[in-house]
Residue frames relative to the residue before (quaternion, step in Angstrom):
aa qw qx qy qz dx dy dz
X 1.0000 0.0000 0.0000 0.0000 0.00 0.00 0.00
X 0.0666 -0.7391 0.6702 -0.0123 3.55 -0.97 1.06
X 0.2772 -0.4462 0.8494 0.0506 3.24 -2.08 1.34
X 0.5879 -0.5215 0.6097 0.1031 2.66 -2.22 1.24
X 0.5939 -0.3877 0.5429 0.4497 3.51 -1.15 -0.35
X 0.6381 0.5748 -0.3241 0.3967 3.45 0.29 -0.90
X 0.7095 0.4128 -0.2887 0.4928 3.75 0.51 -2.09
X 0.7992 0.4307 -0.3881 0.1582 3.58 0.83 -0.95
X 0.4734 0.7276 -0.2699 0.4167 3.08 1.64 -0.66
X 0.5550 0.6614 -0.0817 0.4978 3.43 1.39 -0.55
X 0.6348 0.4846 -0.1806 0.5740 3.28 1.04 -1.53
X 0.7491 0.5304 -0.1958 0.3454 3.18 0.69 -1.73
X 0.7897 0.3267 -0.2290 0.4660 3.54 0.52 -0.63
X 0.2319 0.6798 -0.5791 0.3856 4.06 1.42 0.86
X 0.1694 -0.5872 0.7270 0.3132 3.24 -1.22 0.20
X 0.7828 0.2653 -0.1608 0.5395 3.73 -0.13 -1.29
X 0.0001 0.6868 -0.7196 -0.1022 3.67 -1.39 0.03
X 0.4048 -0.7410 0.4584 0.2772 3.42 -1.04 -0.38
X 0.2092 -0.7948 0.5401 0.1811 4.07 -0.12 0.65
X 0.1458 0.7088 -0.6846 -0.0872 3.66 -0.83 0.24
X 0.3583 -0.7036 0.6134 -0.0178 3.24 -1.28 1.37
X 0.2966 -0.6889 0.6074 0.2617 3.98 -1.27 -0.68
X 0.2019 -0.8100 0.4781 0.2732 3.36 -0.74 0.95
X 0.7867 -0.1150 0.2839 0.5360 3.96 -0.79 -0.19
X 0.9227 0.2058 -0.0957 0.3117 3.01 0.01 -1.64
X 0.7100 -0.3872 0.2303 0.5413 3.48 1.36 0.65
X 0.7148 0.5966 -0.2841 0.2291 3.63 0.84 -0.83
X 0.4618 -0.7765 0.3211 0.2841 3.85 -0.31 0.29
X 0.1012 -0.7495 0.6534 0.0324 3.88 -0.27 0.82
X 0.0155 -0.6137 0.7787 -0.1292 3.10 -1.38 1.20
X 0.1030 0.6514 -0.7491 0.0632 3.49 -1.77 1.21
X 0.5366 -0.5874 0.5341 0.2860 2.93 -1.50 -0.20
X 0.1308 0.8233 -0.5522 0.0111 3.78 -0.88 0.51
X 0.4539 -0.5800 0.5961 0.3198 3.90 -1.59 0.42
X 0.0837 -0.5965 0.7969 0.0461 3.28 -0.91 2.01
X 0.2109 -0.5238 0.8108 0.1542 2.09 -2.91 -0.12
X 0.5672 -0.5561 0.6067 0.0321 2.84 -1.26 1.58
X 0.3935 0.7066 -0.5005 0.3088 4.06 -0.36 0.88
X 0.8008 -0.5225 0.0166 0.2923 3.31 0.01 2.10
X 0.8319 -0.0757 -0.0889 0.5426 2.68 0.61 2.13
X 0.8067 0.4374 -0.0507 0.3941 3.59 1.42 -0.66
X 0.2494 -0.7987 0.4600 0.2969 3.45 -0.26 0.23
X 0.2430 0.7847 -0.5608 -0.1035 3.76 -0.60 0.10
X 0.3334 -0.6713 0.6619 0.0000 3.51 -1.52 1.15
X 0.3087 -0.6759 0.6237 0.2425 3.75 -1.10 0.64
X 0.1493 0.7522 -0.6418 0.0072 3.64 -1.26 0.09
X 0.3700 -0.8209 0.3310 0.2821 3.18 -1.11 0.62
X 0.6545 -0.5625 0.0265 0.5045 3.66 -0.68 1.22
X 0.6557 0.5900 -0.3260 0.3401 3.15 0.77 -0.93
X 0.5552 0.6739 -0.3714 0.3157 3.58 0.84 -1.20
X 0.6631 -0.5262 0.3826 0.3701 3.67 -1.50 1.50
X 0.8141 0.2941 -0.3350 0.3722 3.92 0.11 -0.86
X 0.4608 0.5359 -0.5034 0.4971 3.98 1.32 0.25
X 0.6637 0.5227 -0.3247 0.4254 3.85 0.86 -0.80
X 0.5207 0.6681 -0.3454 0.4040 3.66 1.33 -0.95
X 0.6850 0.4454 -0.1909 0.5440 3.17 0.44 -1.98
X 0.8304 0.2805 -0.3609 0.3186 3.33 -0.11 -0.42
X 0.5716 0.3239 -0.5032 0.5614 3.86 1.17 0.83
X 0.6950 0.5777 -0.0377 0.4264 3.32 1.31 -0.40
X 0.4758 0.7669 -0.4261 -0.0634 3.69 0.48 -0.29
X 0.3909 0.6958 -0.5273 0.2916 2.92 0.21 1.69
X 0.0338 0.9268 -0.3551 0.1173 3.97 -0.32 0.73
X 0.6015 -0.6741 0.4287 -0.0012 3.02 -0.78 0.72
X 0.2969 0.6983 -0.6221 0.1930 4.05 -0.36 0.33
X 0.1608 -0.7047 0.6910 -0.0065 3.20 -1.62 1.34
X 0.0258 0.7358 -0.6753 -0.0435 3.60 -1.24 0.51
X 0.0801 0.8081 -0.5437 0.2120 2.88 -0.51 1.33
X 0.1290 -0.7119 0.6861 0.0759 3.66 -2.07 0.21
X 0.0793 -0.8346 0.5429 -0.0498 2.73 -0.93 1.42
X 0.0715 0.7719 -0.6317 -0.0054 3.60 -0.90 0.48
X 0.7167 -0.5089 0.3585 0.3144 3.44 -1.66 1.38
X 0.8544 0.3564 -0.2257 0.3033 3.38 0.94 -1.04
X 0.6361 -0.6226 0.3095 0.3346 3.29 1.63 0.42
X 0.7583 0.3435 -0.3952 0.3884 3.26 0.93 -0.26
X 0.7475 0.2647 -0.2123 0.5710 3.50 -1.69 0.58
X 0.4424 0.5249 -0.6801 0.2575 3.58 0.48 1.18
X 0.1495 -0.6934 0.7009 -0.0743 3.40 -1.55 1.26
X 0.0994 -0.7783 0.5877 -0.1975 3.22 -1.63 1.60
X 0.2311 0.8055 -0.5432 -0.0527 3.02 -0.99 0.56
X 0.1093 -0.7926 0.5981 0.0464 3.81 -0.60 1.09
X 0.2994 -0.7294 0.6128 -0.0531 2.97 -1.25 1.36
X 0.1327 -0.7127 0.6819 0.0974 3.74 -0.11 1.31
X 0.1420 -0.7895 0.5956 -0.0419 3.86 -1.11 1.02
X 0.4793 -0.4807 0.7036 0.2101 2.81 -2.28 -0.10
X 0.0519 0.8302 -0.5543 -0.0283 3.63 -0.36 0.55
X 0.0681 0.7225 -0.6879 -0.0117 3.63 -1.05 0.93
X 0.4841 -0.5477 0.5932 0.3374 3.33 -1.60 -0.61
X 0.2271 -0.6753 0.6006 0.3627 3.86 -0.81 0.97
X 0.7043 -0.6058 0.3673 0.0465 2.49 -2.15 -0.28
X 0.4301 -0.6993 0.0322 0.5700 3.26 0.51 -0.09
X 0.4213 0.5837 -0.5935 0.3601 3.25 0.99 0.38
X 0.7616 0.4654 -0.2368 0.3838 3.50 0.61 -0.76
X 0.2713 0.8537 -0.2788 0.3463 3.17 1.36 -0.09
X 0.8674 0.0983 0.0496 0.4853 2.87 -0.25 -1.43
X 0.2219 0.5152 -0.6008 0.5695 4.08 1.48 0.55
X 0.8238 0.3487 -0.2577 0.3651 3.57 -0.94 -1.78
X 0.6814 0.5545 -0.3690 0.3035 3.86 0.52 -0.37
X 0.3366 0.7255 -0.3050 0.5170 2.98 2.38 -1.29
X 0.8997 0.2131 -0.0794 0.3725 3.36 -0.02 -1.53
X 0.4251 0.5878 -0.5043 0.4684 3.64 1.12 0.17
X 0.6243 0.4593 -0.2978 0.5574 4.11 0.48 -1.82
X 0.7630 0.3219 -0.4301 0.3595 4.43 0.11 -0.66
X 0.7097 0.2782 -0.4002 0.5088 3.80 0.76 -0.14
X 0.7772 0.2185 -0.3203 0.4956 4.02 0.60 0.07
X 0.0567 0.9167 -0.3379 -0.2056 3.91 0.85 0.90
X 0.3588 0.7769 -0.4088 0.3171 3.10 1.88 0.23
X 0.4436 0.7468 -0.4115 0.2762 3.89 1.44 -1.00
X 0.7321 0.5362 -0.2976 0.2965 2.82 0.01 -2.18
X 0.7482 0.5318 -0.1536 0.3657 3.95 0.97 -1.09
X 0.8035 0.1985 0.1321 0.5454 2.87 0.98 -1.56
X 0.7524 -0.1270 -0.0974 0.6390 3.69 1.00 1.19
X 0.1640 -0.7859 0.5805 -0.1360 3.26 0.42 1.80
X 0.3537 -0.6915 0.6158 0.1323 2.79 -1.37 1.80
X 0.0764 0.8083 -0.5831 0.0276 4.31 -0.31 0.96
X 0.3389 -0.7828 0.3918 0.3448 3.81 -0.44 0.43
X 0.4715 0.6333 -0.4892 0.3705 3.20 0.84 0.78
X 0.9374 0.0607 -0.1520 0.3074 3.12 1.44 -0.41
X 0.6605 0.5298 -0.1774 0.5016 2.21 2.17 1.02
X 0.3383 -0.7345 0.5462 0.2187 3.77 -0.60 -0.24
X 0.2567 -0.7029 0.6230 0.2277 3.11 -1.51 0.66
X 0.2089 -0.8286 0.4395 0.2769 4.08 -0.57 0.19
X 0.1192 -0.7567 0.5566 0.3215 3.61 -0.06 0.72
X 0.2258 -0.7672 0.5903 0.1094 3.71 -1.45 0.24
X 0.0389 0.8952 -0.4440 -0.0096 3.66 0.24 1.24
X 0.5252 -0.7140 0.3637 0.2865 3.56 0.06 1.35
X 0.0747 0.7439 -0.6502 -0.1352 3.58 -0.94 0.24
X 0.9041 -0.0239 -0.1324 0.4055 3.65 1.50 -0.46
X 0.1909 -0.8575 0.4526 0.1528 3.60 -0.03 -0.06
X 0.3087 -0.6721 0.6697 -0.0669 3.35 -1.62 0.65
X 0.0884 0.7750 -0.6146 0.1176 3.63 0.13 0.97
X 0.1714 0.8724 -0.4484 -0.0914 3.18 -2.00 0.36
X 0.5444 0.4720 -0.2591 0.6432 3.15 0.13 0.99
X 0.4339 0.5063 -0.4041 0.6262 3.91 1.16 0.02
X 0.1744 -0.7161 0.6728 0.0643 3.75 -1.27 1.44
């Protein structure tokens, strides 16, 4: 699966996006989270415990939208990314956290990513759905 320059440039400069996961019992969970865009991938912190870290992990299948939206309709642009979803590791860990705290530097203070109680999610595209991209 290939993104244009365009979808990625796009992706990259979201702050918020939205993940939707699957619980157990069939049912859909959808939140918001702060991705990062990092060569080809999406990754999102969460904490271990949290309903869409439990999903992926009966589940590793997932969802992420970036999108804009306006009342009047014009110049709406999207892109959903149907994924693979794991958890890195710790070597990788703290790299992607490096780069999670420089595009959101509020994190590092004010919802520290620590591996004791947390997780990084990688997200590895397999398809996509775009709109609004000429």
């Amino acid at each position: 699966m290939k993104l244009t320059k365009a979808e990625i440039d796009f992706i990259k400069a979201q702050g918020v996006s939205r993940i939707a996961t699957v619980k157990a019992n069939g049912l859909p969970h959808n939140v918001p989270v702060c991705p990062l865009w990092d060569r080809g991938k999406v990754y999102v912190a969460s904490e271990t415990k949290a309903v869409k870290m439990r999903n992926i992990q009966a589940n590793p299948q997932a969802a992420i939208v970036f999108d804009v939206y306006r009342d009047s309709w014009n110049d709406l642009r999207g892109v959903m990314l149907q994924c693979d979803a794991q958890v890195v590791g710790p070597k990788d860990f703290k790299k992607i956290r490096r780069k999670l705290y420089a595009k959101y530097p509020k994190y590092e203070k004010t919802s520290p990513i620590e591996p004791e109680d947390s997780v990084i999610i990688e997200l590895i595209p397999k398809k996509k759905f775009t709109w609004g991209f000429k």
